[in-house]
KOLDREN-724981 format. One record per residue: residue number from 1; x, z, y of N, C-alpha, C in turn; residue in one letter. Coordinates in steps of 0.2 Angstrom, whole numbers. Example, Ala and Ser with C-alpha at 12.3 -4.5 7.8 and 13.67 -1.06 7.14 Angstrom:
residues 2
<pt k="1" n_px="66" n_pz="39" n_py="-28" ca_px="62" ca_pz="39" ca_py="-22" c_px="66" c_pz="39" c_py="-16" r="a"/>
<pt k="2" n_px="64" n_pz="35" n_py="-11" ca_px="68" ca_pz="36" ca_py="-5" c_px="64" c_pz="39" c_py="0" r="s"/>
end
This chain:
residues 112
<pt k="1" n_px="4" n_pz="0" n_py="-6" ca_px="0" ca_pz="0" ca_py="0" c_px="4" c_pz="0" c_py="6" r="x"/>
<pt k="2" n_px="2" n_pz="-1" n_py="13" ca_px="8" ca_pz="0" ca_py="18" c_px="8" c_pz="7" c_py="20" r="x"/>
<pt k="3" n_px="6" n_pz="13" n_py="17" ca_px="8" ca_pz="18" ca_py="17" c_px="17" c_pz="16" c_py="13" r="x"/>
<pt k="4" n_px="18" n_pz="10" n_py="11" ca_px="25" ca_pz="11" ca_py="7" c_px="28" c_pz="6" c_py="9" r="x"/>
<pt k="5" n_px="27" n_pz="-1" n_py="13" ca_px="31" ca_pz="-4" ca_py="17" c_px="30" c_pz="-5" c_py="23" r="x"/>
<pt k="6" n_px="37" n_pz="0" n_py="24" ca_px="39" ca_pz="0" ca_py="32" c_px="41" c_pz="-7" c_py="36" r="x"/>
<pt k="7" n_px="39" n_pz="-14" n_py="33" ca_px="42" ca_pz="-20" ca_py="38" c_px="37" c_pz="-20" c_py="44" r="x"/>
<pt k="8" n_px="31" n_pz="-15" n_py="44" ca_px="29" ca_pz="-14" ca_py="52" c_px="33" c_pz="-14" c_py="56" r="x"/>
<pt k="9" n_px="38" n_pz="-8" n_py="57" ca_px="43" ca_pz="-5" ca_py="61" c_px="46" c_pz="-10" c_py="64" r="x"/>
<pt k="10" n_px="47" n_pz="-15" n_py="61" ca_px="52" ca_pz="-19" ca_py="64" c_px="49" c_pz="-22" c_py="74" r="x"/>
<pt k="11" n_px="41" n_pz="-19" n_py="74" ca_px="38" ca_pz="-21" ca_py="80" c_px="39" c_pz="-14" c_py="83" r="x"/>
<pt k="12" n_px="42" n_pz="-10" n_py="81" ca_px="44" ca_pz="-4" ca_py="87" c_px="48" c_pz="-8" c_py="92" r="x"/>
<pt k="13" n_px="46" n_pz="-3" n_py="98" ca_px="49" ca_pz="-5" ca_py="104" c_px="59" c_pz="-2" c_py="102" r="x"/>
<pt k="14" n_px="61" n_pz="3" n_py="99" ca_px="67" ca_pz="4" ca_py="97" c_px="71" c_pz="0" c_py="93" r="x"/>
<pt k="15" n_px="66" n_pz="-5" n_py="89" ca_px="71" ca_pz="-8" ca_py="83" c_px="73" c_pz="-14" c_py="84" r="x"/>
<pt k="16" n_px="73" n_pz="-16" n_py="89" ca_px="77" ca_pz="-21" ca_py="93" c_px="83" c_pz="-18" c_py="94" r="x"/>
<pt k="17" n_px="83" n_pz="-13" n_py="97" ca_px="91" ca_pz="-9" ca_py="99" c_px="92" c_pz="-8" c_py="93" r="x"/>
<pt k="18" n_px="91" n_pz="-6" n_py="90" ca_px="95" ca_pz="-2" ca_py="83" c_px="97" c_pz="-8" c_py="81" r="x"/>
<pt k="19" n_px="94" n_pz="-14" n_py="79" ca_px="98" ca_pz="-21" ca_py="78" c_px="102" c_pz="-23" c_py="81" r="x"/>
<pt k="20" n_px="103" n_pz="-20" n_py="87" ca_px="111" ca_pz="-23" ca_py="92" c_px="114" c_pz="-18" c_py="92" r="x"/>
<pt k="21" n_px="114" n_pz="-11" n_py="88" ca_px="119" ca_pz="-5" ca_py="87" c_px="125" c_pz="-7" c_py="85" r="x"/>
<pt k="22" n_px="129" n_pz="-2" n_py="87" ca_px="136" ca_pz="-5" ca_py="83" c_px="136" c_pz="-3" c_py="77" r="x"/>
<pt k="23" n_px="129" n_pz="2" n_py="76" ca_px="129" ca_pz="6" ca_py="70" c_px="125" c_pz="0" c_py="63" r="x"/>
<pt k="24" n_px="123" n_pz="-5" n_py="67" ca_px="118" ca_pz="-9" ca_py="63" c_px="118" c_pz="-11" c_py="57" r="x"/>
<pt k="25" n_px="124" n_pz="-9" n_py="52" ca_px="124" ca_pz="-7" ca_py="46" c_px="121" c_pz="-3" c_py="43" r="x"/>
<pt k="26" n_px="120" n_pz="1" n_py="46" ca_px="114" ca_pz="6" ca_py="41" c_px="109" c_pz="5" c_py="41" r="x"/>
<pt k="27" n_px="108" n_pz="-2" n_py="42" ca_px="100" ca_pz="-4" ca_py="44" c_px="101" c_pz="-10" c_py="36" r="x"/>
<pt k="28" n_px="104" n_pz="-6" n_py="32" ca_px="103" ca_pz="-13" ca_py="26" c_px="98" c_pz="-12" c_py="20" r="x"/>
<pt k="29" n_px="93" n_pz="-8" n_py="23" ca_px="86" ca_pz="-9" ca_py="19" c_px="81" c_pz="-12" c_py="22" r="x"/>
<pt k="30" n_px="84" n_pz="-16" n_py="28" ca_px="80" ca_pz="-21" ca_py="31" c_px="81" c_pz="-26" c_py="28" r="x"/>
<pt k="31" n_px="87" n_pz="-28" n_py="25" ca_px="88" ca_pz="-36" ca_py="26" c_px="88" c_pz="-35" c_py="17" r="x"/>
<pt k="32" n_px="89" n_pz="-28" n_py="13" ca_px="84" ca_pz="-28" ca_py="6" c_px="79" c_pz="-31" c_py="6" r="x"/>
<pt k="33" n_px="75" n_pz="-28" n_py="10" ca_px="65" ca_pz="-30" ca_py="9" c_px="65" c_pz="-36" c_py="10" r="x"/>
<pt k="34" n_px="69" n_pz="-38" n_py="15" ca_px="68" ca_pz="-48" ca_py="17" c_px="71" c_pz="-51" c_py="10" r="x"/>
<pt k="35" n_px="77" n_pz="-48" n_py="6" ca_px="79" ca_pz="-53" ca_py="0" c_px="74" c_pz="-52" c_py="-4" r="x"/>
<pt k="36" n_px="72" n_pz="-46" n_py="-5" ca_px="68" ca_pz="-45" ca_py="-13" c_px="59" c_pz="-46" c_py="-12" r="x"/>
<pt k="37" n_px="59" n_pz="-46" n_py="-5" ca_px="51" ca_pz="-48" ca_py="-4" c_px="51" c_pz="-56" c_py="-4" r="x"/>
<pt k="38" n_px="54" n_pz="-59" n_py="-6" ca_px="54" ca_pz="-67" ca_py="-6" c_px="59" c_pz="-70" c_py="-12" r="x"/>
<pt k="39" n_px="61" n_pz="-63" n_py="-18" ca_px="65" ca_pz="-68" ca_py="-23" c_px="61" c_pz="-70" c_py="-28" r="x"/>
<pt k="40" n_px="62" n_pz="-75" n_py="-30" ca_px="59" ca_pz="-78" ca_py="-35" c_px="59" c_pz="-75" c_py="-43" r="x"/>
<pt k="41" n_px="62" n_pz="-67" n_py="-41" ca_px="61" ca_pz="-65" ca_py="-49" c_px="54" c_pz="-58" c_py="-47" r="x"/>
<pt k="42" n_px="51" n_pz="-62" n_py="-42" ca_px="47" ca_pz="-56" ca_py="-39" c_px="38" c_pz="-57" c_py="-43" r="x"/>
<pt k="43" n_px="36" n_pz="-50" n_py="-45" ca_px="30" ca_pz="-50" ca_py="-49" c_px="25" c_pz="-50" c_py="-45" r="x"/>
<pt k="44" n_px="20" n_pz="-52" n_py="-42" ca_px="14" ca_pz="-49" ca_py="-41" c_px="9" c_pz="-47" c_py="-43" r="x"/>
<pt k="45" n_px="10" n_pz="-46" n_py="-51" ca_px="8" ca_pz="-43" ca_py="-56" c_px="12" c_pz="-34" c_py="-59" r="x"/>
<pt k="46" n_px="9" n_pz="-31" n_py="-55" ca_px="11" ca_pz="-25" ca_py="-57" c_px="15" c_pz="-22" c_py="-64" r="x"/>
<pt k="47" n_px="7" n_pz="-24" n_py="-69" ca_px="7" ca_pz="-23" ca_py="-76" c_px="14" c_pz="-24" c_py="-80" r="x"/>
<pt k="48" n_px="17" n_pz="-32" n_py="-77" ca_px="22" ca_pz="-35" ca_py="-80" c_px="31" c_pz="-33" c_py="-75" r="x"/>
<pt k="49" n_px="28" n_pz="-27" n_py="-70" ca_px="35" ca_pz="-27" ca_py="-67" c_px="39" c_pz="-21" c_py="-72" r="x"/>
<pt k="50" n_px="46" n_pz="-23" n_py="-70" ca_px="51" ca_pz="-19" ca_py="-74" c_px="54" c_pz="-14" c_py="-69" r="x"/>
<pt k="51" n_px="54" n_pz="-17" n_py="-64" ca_px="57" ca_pz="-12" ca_py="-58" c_px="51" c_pz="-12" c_py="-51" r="x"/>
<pt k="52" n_px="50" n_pz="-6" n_py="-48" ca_px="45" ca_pz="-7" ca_py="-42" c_px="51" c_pz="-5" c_py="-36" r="x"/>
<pt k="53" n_px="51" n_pz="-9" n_py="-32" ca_px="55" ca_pz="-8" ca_py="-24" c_px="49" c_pz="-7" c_py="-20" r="x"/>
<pt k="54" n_px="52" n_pz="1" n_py="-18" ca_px="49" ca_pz="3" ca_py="-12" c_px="51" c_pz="3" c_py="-7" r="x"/>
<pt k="55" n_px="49" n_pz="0" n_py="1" ca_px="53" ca_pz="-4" ca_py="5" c_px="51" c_pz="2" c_py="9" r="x"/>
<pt k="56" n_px="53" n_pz="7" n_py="9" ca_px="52" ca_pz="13" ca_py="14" c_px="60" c_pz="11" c_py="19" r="x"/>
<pt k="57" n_px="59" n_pz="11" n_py="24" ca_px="65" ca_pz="10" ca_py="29" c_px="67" c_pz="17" c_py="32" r="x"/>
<pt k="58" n_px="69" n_pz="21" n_py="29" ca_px="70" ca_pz="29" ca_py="29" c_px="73" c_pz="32" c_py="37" r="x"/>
<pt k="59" n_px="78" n_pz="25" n_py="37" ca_px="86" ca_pz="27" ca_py="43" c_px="82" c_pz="24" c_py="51" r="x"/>
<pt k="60" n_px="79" n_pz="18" n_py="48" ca_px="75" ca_pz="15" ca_py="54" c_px="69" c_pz="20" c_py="56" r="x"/>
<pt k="61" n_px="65" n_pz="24" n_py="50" ca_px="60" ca_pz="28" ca_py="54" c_px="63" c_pz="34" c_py="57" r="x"/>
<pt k="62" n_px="68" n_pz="34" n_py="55" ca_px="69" ca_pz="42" ca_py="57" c_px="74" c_pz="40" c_py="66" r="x"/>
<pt k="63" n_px="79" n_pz="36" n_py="68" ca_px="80" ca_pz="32" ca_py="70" c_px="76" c_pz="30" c_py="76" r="x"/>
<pt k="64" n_px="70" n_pz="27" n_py="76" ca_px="65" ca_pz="23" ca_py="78" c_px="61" c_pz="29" c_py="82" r="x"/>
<pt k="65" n_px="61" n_pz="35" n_py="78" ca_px="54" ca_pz="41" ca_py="81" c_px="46" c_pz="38" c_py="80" r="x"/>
<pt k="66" n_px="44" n_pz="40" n_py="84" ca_px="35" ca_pz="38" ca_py="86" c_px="37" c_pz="31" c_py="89" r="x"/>
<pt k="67" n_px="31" n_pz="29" n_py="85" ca_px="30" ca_pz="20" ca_py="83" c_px="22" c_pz="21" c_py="81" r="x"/>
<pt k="68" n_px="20" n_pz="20" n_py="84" ca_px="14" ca_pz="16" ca_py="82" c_px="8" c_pz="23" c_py="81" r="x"/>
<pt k="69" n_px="9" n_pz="28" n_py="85" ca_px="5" ca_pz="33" ca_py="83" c_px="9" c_pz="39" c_py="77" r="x"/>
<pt k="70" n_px="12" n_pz="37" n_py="76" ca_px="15" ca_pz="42" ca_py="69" c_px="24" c_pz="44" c_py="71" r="x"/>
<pt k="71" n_px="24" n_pz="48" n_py="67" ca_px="33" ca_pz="49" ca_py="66" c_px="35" c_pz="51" c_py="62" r="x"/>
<pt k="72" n_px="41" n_pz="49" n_py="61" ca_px="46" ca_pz="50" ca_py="54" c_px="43" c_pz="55" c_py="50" r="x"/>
<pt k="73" n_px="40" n_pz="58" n_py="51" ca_px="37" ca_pz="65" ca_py="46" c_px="30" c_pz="64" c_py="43" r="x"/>
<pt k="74" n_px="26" n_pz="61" n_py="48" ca_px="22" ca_pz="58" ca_py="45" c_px="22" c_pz="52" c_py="40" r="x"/>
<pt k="75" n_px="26" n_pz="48" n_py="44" ca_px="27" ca_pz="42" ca_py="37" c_px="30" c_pz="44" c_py="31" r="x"/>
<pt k="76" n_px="32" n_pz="47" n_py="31" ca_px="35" ca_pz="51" ca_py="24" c_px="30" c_pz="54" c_py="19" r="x"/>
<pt k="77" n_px="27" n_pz="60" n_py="26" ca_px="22" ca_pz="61" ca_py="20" c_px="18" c_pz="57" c_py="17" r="x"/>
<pt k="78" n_px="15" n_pz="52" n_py="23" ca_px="11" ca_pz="47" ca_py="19" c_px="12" c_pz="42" c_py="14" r="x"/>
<pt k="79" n_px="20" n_pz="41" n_py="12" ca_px="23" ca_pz="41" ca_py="9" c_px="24" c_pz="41" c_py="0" r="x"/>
<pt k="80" n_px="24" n_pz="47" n_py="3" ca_px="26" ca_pz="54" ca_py="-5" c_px="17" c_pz="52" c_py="-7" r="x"/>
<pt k="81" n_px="13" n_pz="55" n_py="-4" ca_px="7" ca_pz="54" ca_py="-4" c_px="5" c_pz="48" c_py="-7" r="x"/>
<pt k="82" n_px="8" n_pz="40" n_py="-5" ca_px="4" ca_pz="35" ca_py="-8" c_px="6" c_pz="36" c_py="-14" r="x"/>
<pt k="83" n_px="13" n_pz="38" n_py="-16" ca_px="19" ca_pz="37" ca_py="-23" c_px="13" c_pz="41" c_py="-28" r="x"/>
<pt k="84" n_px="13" n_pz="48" n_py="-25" ca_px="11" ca_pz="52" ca_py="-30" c_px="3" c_pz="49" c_py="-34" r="x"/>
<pt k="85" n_px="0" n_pz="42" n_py="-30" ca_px="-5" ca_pz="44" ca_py="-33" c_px="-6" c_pz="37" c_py="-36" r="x"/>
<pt k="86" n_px="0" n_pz="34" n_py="-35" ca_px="0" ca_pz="29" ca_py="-37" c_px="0" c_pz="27" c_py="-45" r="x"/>
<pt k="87" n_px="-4" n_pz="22" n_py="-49" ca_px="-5" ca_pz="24" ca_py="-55" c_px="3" c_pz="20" c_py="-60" r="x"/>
<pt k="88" n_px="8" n_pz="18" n_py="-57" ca_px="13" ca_pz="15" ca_py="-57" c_px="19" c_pz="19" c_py="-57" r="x"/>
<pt k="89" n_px="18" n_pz="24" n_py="-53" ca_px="21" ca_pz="31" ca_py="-53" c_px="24" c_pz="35" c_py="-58" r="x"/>
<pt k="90" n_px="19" n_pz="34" n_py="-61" ca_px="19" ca_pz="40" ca_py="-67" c_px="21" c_pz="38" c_py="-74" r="x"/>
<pt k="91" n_px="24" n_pz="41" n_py="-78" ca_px="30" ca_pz="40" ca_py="-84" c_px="26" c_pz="37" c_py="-89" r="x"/>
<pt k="92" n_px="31" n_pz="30" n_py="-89" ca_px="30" ca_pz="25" ca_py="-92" c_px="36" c_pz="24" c_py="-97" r="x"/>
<pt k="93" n_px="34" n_pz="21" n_py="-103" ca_px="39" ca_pz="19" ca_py="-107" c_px="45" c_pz="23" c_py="-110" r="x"/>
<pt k="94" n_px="41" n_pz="30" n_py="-109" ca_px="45" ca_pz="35" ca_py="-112" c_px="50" c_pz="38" c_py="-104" r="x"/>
<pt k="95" n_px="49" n_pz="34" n_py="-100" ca_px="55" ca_pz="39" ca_py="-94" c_px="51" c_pz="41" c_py="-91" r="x"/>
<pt k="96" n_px="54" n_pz="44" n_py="-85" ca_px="48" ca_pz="53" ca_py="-80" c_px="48" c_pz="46" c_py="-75" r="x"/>
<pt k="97" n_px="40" n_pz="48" n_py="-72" ca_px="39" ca_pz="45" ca_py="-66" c_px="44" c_pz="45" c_py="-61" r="x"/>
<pt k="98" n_px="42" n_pz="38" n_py="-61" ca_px="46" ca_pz="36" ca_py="-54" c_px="53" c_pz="33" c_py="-56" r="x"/>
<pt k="99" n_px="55" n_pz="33" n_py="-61" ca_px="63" ca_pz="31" ca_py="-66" c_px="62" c_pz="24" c_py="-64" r="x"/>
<pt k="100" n_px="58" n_pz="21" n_py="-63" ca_px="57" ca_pz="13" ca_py="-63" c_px="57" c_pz="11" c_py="-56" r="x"/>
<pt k="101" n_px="57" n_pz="13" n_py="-52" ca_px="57" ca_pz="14" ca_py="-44" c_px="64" c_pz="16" c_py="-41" r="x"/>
<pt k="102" n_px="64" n_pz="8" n_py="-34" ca_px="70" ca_pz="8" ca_py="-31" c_px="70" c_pz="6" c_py="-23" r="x"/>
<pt k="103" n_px="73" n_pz="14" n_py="-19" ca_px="70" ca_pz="16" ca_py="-12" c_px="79" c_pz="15" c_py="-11" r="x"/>
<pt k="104" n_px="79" n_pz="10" n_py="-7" ca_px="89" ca_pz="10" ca_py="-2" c_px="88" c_pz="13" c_py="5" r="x"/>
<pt k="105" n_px="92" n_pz="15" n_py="6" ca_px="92" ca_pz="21" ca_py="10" c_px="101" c_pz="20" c_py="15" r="x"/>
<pt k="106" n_px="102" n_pz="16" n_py="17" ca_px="110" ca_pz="16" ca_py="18" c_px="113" c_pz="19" c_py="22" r="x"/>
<pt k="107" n_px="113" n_pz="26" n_py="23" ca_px="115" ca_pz="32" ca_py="27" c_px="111" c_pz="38" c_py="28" r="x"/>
<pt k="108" n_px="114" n_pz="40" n_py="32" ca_px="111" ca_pz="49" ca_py="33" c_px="108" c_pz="47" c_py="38" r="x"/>
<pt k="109" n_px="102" n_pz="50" n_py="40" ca_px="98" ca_pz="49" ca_py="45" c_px="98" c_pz="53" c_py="51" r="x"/>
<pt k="110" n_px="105" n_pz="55" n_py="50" ca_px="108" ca_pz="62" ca_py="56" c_px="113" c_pz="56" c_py="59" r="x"/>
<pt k="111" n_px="116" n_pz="53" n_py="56" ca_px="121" ca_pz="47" ca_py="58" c_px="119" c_pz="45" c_py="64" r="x"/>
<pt k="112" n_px="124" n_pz="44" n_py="69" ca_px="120" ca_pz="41" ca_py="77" c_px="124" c_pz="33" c_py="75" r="x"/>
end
């Protein structure tokens, strides 16, 4: 749901500058979503996925602040929230929820 991708954000009034940072390497969970949201080993068949990427932009929300009515603490929760109830979450093929799922994160979000 878009409680799980952040490619909103990239319409913050903040995420222009953060893309001209000198820091803008930490911004490489942007340019993941863009590879994997358009490669062609992508399922839109849930049932048949082997791996789920969730395009959460962790460094960008935290980073960005209030955007769009919410902040970094909110999105998160709403977040953790979609994940837990999500019926794709939950432990499949013998591994614990969530083993199938893959969140990039490339930095601390204290990093300036």
């Amino acid at each position: 749901g878009s409680e799980l991708d952040f490619g909103w954000m990239a319409r913050c009034p903040r995420f222009a500058e953060l893309r001209a940072s000198p820091t803008n390497e930490r911004l490489a969970e942007v340019e993941m979503r863009s590879l994997l949201v358009s490669s062609d080993a992508r399922t839109r068949d849930p049932t048949l996925a082997t791996l789920f990427y969730v395009p959460l932009w962790e460094v960008v929300s935290f980073r960005v602040g209030r955007c769009e009515n919410t902040t970094h603490r909110d999105r998160m929760r709403a977040a953790w929230s979609a994940l837990r109830v999500s019926p794709y979450w939950k432990p499949r093929r013998g591994r614990p929820a969530g083993a199938d799922h893959l969140l990039a994160s490339p930095g601390c979000v204290g990093d300036n």
